[in-house]
C-alpha positions as CSV (number, residue, x, y, z in Angstrom):
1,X,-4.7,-31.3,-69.2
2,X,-2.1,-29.4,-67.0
3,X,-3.1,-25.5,-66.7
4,X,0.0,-23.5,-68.2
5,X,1.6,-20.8,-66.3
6,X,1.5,-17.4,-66.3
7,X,3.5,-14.3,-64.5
8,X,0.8,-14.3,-62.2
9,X,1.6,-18.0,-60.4
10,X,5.2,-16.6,-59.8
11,X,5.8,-17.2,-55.9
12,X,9.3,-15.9,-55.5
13,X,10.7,-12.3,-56.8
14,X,14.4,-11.3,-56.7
15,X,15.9,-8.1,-56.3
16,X,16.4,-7.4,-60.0
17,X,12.8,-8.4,-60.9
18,X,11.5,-5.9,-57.6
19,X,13.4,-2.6,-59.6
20,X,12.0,-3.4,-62.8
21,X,8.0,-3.8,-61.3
22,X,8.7,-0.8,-59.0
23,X,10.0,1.6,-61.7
24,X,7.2,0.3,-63.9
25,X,4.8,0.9,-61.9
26,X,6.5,4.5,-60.5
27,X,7.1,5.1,-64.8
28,X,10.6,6.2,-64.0
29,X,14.0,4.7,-63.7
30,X,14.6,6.1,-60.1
31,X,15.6,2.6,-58.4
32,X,18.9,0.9,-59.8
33,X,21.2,-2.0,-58.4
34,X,23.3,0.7,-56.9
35,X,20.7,2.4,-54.6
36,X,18.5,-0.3,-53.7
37,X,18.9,-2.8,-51.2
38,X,16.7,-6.1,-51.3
39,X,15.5,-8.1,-48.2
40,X,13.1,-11.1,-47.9
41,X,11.9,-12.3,-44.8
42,X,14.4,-14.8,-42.9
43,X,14.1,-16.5,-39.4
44,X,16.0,-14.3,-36.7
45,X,15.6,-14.9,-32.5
46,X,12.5,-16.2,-32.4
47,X,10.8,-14.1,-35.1
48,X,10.8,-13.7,-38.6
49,X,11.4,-10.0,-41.0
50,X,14.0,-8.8,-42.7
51,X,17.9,-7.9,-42.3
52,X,19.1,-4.5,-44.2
53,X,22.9,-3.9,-44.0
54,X,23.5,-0.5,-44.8
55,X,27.0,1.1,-45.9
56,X,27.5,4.1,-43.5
57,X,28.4,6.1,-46.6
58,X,25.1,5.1,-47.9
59,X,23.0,7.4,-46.1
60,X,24.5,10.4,-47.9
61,X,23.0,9.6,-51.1
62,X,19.1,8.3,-51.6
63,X,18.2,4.6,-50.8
64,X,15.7,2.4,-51.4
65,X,14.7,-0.6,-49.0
66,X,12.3,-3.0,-50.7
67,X,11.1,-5.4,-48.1
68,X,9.6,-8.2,-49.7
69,X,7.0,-10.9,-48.3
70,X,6.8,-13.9,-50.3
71,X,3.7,-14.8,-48.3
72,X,2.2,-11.9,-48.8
73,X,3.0,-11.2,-52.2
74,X,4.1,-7.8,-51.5
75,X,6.8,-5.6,-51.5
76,X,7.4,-2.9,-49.0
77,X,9.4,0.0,-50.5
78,X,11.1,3.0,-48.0
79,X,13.3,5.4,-49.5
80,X,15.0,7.6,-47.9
81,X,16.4,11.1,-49.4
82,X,20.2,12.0,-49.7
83,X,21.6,13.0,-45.8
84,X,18.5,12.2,-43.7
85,X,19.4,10.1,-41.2
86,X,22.4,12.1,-39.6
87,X,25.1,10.2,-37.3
88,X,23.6,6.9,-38.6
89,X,26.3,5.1,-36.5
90,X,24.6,6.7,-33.6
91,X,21.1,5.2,-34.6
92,X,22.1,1.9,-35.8
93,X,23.7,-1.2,-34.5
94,X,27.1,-0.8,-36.6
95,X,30.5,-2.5,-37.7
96,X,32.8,-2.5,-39.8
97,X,30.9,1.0,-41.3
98,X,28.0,-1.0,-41.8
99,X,24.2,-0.8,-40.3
100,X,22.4,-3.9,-39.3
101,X,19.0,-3.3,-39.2
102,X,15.9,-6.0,-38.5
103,X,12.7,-4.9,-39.0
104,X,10.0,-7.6,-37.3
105,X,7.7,-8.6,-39.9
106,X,4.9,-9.1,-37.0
107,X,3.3,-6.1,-37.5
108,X,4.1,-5.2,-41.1
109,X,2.1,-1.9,-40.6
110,X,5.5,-0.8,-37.7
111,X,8.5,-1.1,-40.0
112,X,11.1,-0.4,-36.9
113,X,14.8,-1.5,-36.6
114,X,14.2,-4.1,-33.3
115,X,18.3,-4.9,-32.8
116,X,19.6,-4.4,-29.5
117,X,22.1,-1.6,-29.8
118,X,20.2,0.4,-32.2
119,X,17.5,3.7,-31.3
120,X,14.3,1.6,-31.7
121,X,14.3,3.7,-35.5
122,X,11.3,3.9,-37.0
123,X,11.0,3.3,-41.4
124,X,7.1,4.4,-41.0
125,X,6.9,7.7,-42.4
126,X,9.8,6.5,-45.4
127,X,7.3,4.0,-47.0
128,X,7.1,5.1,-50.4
129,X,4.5,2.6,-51.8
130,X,3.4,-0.7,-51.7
131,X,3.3,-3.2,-54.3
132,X,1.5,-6.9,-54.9
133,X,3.2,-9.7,-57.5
């Protein structure tokens, strides 16, 4: 007799799924689709993490990054406050007013943007929480 399933044998999560658990879990609405950027980890030069492409303009209002391992089962969130980061076209590989950011998912306890071009900048001390799925 098969076993039936159960939200607990879900093995992927998408970006609209990730808000709803966060905020759940935070009992607030404070992440939306508008101020939250998703990433999974993807294949990139010989390693593996994840790829955040950040509107310029976006650093003047609060983000949230949630970094999510499918391996894992976790989510990483950072959130950064309103005008933090100053000049981020100075600390981030940029075009087209636009950030590229890959954070190596090696060490998953060193959340830094590795792309040449960029200021070696480091998410650490932005992790909000941590969550399991």
């Amino acid at each position: 007799m098969p076993c039936a399933s159960t939200a607990f044998d879900k093995v992927t999560m998408n970006k609209i799924e990730a808000i709803k658990l966060v905020n759940q879990d935070l009992h607030a609405n404070l992440l939306n689709e508008r101020n939250t950027i998703w990433s999974t980890i993807v294949p990139y030069a010989g390693d593996e993490g994840w790829w955040l492409n950040i509107p310029l303009s976006g650093f003047r209002q609060e983000q949230h990054f949630l970094l999510c391992s499918e391996r894992a089962k976790v989510i990483r969130h950072i959130r950064i406050k309103a005008n933090t980061i100053l000049s981020p076209a100075t600390r981030f590989r940029s075009k087209d007013q636009t950030a590229d950011v890959f954070i190596s998912a090696k060490n998953a306890k060193r959340l830094v943007d590795s792309l040449p071009g960029g200021s070696k900048f480091s998410f650490d001390k932005y992790v909000f929480g941590e969550y399991s799925f």
